[in-house]
N, CA and C atoms as a LAMMPS dump frame, in Angstrom:
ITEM: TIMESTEP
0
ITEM: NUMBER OF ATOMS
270
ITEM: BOX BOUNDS ff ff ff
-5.0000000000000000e+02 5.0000000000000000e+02
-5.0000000000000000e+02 5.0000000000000000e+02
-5.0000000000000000e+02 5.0000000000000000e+02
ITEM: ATOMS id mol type element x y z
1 1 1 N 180.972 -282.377 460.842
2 1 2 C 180.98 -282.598 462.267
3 1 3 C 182.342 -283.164 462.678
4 2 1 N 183.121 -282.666 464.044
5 2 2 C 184.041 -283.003 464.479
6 2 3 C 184.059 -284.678 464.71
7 3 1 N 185.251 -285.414 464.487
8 3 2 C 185.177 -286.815 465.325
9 3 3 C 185.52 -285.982 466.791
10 4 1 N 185.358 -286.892 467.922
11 4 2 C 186.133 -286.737 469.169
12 4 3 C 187.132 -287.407 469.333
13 5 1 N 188.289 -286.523 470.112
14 5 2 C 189.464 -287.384 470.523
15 5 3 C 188.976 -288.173 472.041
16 6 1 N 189.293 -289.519 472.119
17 6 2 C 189.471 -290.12 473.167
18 6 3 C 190.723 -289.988 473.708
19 7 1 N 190.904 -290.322 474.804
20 7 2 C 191.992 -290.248 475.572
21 7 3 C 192.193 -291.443 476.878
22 8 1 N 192.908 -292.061 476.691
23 8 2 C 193.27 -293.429 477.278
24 8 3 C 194.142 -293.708 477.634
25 9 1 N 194.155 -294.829 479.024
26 9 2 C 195.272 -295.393 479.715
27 9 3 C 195.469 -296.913 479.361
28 10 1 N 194.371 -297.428 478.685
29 10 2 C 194.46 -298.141 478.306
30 10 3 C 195.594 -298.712 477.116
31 11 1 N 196.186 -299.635 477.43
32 11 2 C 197.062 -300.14 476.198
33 11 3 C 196.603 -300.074 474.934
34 12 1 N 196.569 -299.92 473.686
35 12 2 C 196.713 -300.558 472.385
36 12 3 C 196.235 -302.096 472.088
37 13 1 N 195.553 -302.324 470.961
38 13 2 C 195.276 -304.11 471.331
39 13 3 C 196.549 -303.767 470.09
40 14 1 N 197.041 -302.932 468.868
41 14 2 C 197.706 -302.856 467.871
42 14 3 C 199.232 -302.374 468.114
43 15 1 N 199.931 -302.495 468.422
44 15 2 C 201.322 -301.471 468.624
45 15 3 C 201.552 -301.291 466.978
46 16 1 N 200.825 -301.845 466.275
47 16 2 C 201.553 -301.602 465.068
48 16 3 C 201.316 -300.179 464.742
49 17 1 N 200.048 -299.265 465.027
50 17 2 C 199.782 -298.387 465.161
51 17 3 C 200.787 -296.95 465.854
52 18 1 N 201.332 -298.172 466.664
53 18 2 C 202.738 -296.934 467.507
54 18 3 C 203.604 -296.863 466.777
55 19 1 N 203.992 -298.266 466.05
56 19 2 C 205.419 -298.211 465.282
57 19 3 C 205.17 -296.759 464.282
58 20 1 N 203.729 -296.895 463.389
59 20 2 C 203.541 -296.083 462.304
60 20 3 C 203.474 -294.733 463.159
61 21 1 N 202.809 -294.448 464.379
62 21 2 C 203.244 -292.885 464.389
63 21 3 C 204.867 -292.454 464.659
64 22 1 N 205.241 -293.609 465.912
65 22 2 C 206.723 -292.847 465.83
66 22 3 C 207.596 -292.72 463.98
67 23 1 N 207.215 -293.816 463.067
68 23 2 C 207.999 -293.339 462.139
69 23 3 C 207.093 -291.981 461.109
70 24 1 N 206.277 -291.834 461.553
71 24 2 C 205.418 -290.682 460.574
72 24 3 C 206.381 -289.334 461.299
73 25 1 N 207.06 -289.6 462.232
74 25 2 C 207.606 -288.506 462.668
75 25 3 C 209.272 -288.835 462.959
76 26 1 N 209.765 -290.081 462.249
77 26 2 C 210.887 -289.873 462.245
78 26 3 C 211.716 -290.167 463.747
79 27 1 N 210.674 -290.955 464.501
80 27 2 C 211.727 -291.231 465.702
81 27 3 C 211.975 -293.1 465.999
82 28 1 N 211.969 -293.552 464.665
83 28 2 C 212.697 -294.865 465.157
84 28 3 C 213.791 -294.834 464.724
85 29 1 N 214.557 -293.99 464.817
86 29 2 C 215.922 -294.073 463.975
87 29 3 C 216.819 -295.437 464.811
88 30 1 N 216.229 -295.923 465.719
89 30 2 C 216.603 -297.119 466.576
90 30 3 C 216.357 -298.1 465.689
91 31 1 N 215.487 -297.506 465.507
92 31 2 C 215.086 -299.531 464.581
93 31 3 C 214.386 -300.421 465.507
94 32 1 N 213.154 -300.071 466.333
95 32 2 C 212.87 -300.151 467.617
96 32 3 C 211.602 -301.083 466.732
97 33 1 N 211.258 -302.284 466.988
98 33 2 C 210.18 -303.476 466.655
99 33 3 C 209.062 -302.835 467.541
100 34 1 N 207.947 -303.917 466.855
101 34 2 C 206.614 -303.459 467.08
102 34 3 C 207.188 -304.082 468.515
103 35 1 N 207.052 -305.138 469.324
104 35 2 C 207.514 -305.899 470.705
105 35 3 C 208.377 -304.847 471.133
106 36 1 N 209.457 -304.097 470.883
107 36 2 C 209.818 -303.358 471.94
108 36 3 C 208.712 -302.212 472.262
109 37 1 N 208.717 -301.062 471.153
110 37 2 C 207.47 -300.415 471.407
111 37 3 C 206.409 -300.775 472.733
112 38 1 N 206.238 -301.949 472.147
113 38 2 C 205.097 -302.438 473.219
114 38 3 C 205.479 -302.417 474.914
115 39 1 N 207.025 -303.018 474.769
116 39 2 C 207.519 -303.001 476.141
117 39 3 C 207.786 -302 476.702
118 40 1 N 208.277 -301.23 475.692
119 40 2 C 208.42 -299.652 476.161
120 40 3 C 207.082 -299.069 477.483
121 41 1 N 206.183 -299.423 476.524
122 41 2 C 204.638 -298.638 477.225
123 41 3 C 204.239 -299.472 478.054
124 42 1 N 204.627 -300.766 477.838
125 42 2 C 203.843 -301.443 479.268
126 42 3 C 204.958 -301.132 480.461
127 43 1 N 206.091 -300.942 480.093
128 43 2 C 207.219 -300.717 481.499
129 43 3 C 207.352 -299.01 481.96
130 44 1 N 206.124 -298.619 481.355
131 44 2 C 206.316 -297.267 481.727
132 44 3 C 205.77 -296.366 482.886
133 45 1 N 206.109 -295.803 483.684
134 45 2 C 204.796 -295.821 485.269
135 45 3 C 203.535 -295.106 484.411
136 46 1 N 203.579 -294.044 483.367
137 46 2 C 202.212 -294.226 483.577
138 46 3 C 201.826 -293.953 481.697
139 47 1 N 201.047 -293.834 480.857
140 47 2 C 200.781 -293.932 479.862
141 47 3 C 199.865 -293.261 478.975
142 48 1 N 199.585 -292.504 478.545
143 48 2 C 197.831 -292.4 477.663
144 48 3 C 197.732 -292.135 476.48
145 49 1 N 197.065 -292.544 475.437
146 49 2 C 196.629 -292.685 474.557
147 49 3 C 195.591 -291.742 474.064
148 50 1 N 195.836 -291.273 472.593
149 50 2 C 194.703 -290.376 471.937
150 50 3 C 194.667 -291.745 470.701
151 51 1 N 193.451 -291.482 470.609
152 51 2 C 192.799 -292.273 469.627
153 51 3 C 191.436 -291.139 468.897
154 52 1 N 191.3 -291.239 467.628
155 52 2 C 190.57 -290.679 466.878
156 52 3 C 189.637 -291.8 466.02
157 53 1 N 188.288 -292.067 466.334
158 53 2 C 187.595 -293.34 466.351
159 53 3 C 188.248 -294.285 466.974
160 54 1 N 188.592 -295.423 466.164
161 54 2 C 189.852 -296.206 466.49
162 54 3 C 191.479 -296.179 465.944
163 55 1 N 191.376 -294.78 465.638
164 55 2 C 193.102 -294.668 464.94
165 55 3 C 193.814 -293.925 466.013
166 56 1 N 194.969 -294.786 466.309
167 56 2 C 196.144 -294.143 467.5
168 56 3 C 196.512 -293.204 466.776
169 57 1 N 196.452 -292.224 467.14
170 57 2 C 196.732 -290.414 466.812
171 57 3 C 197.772 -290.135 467.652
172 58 1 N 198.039 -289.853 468.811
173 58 2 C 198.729 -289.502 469.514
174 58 3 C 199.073 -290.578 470.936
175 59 1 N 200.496 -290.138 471.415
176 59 2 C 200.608 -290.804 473.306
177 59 3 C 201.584 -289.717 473.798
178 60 1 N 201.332 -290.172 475.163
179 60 2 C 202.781 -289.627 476.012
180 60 3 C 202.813 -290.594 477.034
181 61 1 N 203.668 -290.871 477.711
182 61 2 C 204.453 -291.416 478.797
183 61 3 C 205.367 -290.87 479.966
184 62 1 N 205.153 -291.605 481.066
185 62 2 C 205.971 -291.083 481.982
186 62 3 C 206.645 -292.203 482.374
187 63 1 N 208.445 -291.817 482.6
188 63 2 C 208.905 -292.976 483.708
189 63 3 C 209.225 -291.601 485.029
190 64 1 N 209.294 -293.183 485.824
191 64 2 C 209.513 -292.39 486.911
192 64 3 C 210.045 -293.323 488.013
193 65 1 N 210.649 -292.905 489.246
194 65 2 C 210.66 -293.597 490.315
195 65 3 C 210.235 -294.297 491.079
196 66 1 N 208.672 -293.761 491.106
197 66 2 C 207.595 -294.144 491.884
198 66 3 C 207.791 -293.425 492.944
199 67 1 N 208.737 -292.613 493.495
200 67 2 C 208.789 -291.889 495.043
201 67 3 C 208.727 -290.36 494.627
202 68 1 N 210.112 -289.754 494.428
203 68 2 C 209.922 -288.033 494.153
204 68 3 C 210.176 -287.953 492.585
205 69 1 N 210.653 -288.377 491.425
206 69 2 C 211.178 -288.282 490.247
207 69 3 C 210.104 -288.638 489.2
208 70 1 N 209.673 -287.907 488.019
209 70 2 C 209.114 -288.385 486.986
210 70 3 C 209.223 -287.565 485.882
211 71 1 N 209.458 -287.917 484.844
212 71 2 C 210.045 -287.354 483.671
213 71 3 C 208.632 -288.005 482.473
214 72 1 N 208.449 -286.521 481.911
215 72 2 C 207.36 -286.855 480.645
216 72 3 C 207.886 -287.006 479.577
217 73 1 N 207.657 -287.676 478.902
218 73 2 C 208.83 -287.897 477.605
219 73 3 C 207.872 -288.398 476.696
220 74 1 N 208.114 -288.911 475.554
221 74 2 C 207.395 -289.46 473.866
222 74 3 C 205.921 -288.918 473.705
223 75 1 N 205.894 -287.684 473.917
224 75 2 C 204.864 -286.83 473.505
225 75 3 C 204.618 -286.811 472.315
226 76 1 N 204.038 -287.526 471.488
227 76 2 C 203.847 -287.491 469.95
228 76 3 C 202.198 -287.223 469.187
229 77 1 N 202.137 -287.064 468.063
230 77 2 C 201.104 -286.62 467.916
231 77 3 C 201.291 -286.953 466.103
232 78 1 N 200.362 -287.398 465.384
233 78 2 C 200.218 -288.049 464.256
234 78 3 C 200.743 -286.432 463.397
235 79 1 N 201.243 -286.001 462.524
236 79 2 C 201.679 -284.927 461.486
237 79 3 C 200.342 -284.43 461.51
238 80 1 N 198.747 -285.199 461.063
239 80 2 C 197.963 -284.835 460.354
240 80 3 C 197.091 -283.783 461.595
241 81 1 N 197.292 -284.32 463.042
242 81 2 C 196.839 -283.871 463.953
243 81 3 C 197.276 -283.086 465.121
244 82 1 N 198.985 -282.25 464.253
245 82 2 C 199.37 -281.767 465.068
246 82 3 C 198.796 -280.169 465.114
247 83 1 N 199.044 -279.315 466.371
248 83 2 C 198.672 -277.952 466.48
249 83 3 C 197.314 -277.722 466.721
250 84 1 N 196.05 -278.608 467.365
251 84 2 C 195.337 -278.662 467.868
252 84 3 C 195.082 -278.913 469.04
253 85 1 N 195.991 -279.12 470.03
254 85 2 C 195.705 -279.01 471.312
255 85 3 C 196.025 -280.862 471.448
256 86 1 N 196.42 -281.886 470.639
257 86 2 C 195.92 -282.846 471.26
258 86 3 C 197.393 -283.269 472.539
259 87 1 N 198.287 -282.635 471.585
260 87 2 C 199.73 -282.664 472.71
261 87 3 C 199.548 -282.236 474.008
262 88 1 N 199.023 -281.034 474.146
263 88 2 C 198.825 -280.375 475.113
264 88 3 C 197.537 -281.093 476.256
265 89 1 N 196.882 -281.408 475.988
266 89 2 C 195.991 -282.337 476.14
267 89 3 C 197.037 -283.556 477.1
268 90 1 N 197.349 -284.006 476.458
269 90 2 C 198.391 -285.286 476.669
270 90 3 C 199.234 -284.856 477.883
């Protein structure tokens, strides 16, 4: 039987969970802490979360202006769960 993906606006109670997907895919080449991560997504206009039970699987984010401008950006998706729709989804 399938788990279900959730999908959420809700924050993370873990960012440690974010740190491990962005590096499962190779994008902290910043060297970016669990606390920035975090600031990242809370300063972002808007946010959501895939979670698989309780494991952060996937996010994306938007910044934006708040008036005419918004850009989708850190579309990520865990290696193990990519090519199923959950990006697209996102």
């Amino acid at each position: 039987m399938k788990t279900k993906i959730s999908y959420t606006i809700e924050h993370p109670t873990n960012f440690n969970e974010l740190l491990a997907l962005y590096e499962s895919l190779g994008w902290n080449s910043l060297k970016l802490t669990v606390n920035e991560l975090e600031q990242m997504c809370k300063q972002s206009w808007y946010v959501i979360y895939a979670f698989k039970e309780q494991q952060l699987i996937g996010m994306g984010r938007v910044i934006s202006d708040g008036v005419i401008t918004g850009v989708i950006c850190g579309v990520c998706v865990l290696p193990k769960y990519q090519s199923i729709g959950i990006g697209k989804e996102i």
